[in-house]
N, CA, C and O of each residue as an XYZ file, in Angstrom:
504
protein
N       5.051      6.506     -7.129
C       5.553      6.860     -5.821
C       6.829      7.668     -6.029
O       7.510      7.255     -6.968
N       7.365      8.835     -5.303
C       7.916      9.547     -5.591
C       8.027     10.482     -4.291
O       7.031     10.604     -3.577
N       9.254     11.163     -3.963
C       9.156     12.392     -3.210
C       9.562     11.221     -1.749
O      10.221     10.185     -1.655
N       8.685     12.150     -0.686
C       8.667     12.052      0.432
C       7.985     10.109      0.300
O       8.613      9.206      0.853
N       6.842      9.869     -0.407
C       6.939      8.630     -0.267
C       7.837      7.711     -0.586
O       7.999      6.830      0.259
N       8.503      7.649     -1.607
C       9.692      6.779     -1.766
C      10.651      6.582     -1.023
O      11.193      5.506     -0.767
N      11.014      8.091     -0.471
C      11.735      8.101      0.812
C      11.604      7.133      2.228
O      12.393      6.319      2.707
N      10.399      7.544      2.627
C       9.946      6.807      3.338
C       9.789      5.461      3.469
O      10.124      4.941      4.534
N       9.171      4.548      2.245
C       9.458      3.453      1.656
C      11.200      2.713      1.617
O      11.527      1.610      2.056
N      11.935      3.574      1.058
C      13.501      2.828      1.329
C      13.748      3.045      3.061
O      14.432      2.162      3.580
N      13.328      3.962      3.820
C      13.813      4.024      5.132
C      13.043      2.696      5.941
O      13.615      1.918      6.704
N      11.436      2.664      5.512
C      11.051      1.141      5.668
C      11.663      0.055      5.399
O      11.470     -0.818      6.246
N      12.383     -0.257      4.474
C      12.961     -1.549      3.600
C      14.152     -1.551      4.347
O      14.502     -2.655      4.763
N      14.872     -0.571      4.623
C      16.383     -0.537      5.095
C      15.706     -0.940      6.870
O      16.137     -1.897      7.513
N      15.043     -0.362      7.188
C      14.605     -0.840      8.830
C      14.194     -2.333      8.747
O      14.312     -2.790      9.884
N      13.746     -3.328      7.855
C      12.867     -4.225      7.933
C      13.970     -5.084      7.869
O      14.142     -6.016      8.655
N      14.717     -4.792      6.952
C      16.317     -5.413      6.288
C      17.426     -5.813      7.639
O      18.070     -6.831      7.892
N      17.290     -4.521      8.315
C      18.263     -4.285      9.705
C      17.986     -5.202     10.847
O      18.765     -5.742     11.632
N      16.043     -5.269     10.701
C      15.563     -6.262     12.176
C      15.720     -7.952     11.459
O      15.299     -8.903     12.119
N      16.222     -8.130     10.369
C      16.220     -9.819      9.846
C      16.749    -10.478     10.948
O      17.634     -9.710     11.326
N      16.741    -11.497     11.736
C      18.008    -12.228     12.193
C      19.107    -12.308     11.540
O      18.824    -12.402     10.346
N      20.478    -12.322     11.743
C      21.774    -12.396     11.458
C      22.262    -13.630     10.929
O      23.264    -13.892     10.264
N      21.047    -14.540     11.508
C      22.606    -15.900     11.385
C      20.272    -16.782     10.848
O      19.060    -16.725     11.055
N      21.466    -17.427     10.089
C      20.181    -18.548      9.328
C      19.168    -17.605      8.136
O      18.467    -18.062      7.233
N      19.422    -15.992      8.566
C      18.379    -15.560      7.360
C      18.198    -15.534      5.991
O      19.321    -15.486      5.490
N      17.297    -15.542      5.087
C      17.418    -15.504      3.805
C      16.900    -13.943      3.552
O      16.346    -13.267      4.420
N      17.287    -13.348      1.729
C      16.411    -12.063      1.744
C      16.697    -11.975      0.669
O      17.746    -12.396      0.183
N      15.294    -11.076     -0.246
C      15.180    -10.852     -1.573
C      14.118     -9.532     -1.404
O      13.143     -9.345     -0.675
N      14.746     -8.769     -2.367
C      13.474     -7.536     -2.233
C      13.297     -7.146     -3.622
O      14.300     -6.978     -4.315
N      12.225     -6.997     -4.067
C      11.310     -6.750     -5.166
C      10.607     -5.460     -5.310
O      10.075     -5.109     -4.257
N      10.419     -4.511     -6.475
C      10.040     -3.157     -6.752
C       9.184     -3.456     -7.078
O       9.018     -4.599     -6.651
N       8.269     -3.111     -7.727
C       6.848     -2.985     -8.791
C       6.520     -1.922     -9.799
O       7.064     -0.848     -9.541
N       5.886     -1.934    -10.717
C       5.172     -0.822    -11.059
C       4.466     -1.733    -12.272
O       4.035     -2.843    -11.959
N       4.373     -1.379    -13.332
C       4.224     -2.006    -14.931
C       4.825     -2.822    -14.781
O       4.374     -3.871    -15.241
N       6.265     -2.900    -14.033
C       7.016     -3.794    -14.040
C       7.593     -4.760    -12.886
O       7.252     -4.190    -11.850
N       8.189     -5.757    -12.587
C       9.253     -6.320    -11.407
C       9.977     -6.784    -11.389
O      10.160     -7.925    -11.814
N      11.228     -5.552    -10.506
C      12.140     -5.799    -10.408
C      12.077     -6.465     -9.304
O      11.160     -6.354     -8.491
N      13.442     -7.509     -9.149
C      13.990     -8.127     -7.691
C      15.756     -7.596     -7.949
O      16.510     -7.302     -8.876
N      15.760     -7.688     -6.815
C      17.402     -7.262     -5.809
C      18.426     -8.435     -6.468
O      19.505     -8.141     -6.983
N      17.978     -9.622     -6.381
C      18.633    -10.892     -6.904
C      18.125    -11.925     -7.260
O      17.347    -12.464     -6.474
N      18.377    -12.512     -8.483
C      17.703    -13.649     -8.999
C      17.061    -14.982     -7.875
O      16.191    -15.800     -8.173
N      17.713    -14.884     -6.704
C      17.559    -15.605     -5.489
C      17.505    -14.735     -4.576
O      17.825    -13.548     -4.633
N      16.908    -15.606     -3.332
C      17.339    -15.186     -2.137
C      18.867    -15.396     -1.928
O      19.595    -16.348     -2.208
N      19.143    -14.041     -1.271
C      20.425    -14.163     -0.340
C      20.586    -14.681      0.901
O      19.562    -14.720      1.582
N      21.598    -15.095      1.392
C      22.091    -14.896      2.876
C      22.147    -14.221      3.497
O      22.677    -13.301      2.874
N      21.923    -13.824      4.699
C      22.298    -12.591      5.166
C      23.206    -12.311      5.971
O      23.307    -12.404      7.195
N      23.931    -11.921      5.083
C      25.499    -11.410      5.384
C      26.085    -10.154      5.002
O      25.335     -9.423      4.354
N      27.050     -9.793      5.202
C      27.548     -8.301      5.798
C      27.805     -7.857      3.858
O      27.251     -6.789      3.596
N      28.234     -8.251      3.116
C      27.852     -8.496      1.320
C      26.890     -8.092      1.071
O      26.663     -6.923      0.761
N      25.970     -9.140      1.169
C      24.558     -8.921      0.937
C      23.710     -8.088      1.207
O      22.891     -7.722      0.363
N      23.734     -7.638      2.393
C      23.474     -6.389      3.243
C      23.979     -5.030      2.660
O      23.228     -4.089      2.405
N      25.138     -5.030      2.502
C      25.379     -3.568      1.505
C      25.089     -3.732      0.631
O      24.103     -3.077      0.292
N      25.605     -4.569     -0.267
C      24.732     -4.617     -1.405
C      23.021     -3.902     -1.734
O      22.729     -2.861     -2.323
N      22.230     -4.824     -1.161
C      20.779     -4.187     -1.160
C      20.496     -3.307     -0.460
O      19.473     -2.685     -0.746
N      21.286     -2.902      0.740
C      21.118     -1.549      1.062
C      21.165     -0.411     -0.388
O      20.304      0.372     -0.788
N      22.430     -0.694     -0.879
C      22.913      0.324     -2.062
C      21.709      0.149     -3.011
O      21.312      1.260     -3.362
N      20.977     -0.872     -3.557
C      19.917     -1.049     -4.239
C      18.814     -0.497     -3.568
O      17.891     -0.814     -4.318
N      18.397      0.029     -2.780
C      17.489      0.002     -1.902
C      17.517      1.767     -2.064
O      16.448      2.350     -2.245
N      18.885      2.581     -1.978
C      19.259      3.652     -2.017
C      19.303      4.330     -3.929
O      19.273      5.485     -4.353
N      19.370      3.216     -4.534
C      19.433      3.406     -6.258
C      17.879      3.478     -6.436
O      17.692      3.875     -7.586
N      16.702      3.272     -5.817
C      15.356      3.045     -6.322
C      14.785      4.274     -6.270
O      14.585      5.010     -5.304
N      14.513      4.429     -7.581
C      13.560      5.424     -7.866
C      12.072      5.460     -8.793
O      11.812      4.730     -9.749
N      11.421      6.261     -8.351
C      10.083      6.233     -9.100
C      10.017      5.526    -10.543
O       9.441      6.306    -11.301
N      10.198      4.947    -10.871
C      10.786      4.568    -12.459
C       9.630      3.633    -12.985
O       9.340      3.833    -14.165
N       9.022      2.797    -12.432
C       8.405      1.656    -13.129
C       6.842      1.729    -13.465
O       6.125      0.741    -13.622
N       6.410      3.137    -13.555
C       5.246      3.148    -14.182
C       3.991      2.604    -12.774
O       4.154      1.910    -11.771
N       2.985      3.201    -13.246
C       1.649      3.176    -12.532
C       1.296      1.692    -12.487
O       1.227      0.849    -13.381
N       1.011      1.611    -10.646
C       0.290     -0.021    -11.222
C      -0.648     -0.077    -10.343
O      -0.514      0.387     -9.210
N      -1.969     -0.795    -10.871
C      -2.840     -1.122    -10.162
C      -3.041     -2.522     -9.439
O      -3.949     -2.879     -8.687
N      -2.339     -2.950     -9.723
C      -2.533     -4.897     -9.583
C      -1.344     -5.441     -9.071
O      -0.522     -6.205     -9.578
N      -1.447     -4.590     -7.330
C      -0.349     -5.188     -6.291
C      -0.252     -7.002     -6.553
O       0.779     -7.672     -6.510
N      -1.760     -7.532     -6.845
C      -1.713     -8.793     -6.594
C      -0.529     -9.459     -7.805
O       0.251    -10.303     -7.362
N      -0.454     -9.213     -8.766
C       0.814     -9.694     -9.963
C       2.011     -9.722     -9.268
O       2.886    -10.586     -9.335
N       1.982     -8.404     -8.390
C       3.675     -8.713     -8.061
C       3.870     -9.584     -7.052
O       4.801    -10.371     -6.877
N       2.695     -9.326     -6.259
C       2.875    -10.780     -5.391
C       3.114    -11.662     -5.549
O       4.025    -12.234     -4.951
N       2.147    -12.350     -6.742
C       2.476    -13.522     -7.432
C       3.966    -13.678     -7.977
O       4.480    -14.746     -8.309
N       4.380    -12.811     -8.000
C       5.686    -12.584     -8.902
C       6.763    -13.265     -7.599
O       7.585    -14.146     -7.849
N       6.611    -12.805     -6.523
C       7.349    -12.826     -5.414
C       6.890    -14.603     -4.724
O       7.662    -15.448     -4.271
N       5.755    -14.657     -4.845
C       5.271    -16.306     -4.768
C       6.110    -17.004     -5.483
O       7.101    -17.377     -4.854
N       6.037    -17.423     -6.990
C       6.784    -18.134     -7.648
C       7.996    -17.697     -7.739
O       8.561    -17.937     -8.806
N       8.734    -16.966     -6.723
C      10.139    -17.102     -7.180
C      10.594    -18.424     -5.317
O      11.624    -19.046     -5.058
N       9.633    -18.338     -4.734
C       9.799    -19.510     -4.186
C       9.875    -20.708     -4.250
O       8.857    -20.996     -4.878
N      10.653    -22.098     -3.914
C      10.413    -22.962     -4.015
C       9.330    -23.730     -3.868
O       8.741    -23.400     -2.839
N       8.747    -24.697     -4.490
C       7.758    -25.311     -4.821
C       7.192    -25.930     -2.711
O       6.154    -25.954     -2.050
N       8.209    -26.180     -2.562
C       8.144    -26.645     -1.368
C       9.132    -25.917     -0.117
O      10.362    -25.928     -0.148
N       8.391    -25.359      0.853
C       9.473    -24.573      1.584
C      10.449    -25.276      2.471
O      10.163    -26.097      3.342
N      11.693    -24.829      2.122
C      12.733    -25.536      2.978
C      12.838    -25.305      4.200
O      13.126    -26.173      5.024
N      12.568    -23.843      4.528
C      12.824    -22.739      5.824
C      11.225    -21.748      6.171
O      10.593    -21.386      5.178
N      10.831    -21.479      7.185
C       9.732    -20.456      6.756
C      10.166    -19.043      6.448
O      11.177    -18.403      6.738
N       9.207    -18.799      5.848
C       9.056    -17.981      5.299
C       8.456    -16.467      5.715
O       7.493    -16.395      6.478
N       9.126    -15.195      5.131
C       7.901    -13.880      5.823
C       7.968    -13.050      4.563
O       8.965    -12.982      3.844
N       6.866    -12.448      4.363
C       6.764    -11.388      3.373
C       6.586    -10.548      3.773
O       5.760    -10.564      4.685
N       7.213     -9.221      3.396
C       6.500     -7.984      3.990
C       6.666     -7.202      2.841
O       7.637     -7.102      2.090
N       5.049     -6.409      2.811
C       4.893     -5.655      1.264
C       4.669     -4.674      1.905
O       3.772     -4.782      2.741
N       5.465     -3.173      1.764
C       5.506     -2.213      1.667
C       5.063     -1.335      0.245
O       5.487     -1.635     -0.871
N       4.198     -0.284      0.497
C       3.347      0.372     -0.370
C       3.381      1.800     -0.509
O       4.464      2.076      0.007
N       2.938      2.720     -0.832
C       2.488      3.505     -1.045
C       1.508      4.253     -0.308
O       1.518      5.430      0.052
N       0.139      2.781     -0.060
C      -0.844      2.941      0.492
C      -1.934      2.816     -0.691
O      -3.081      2.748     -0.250
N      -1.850      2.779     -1.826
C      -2.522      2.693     -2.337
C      -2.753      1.329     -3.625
O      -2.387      1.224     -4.796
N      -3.487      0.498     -2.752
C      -3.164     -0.977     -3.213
C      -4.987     -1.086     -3.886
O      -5.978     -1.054     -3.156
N      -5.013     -1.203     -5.292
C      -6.512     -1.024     -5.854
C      -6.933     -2.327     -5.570
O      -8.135     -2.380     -5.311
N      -6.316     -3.439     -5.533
C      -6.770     -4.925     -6.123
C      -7.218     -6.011     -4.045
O      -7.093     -7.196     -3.735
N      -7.611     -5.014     -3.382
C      -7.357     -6.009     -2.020
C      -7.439     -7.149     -2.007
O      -6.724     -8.007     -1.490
N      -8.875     -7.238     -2.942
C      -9.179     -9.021     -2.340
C      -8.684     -9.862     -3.677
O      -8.939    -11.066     -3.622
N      -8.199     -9.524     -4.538
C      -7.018    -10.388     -5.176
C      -5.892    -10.683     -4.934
O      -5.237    -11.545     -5.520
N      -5.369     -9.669     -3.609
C      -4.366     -9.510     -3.086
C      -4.206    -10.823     -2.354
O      -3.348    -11.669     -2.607
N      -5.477    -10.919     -1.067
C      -6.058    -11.617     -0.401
C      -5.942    -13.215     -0.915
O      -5.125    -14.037     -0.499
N      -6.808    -13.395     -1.761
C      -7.076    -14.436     -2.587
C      -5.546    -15.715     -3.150
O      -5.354    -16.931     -3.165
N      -4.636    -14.178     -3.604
C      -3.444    -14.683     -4.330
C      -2.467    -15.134     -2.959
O      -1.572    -15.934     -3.232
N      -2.574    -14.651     -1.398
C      -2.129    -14.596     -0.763
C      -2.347    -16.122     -0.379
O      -1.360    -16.839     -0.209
N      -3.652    -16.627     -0.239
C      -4.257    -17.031      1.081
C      -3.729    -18.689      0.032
O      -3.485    -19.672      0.731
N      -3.602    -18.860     -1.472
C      -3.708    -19.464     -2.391
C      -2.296    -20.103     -2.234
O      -2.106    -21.318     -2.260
N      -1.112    -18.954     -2.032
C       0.337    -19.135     -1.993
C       0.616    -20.217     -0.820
O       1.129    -21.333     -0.747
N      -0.131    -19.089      0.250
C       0.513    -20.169      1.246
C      -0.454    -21.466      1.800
O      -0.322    -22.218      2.766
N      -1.507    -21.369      0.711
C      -2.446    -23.000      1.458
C      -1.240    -23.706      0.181
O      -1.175    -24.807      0.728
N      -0.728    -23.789     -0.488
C       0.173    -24.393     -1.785
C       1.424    -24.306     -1.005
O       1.361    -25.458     -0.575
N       2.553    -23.825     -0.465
C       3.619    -24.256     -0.182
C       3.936    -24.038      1.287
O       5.054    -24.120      1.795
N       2.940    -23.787      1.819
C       3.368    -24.132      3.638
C       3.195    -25.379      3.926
O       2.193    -25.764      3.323
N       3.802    -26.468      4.730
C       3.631    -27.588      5.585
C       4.194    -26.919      7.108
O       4.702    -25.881      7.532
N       3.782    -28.116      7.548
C       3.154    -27.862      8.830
C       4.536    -27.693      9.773
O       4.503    -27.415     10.971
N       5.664    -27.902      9.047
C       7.436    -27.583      9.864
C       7.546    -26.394      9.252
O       7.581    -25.540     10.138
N       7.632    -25.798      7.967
C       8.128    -24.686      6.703
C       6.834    -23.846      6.922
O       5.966    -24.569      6.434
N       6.219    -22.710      7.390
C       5.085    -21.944      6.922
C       5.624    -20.260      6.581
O       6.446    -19.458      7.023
N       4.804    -20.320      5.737
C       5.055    -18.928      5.384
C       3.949    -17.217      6.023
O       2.794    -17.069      5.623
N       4.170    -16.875      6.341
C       3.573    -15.395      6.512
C       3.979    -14.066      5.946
O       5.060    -13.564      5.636
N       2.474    -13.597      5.918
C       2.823    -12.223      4.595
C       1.855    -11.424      5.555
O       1.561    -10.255      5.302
């Protein structure tokens, strides 16, 4: 991803970032390619810090991490950096490219995450 899509992609992330709630939110954002990166070893708070911060990360991302076919890994990647049990619910939102090869592993790894750490106060959505 590169060019006009990447662009587009950080103007997504920075809009998605902006609509969080203010007060009680958590946030972590994750790259892909060959590889995954995250923003911070944890979720953050979301606070006026934190917020520039990954804005500025968000503005540092570039095409860098190699071709990937297997959206579903990073998912997983983004699954287990959750707690075993959710404290707060949860939302994922995966922003792309558009070109996601693996759907129904996607699906599968999705549907797997959250029958494993949603209860019925804590649920998660992706």
């Amino acid at each position: 991803m590169a060019g006009i899509k990447l662009e587009m992609t950080q103007k997504a992330l920075e809009f998605l970032l902006d609509q969080l709630p203010s007060t009680g939110s958590h946030f972590n954002i994750f790259s892909y390619g060959e590889t995954v990166r995250q923003f911070s070893t944890a979720s953050r708070p979301y606070d006026d810090v934190s917020v520039g911060r990954a804005k500025e990360y968000i503005a540092a991302m570039q095409a860098n991490l190699g071709a990937n076919k297997q959206t579903s890994l990073a998912l997983k990647h983004v699954f287990d950096s959750l707690p075993t049990t959710l404290t707060r619910p949860v939302s994922i939102f995966l922003v792309t490219d558009g070109a996601a090869w693996d759907v129904k592993e996607c699906i599968t790894t999705i549907h797997q995450s959250i029958s494993s750490k949603s209860t019925s106060t804590n649920f998660m959505r992706v």
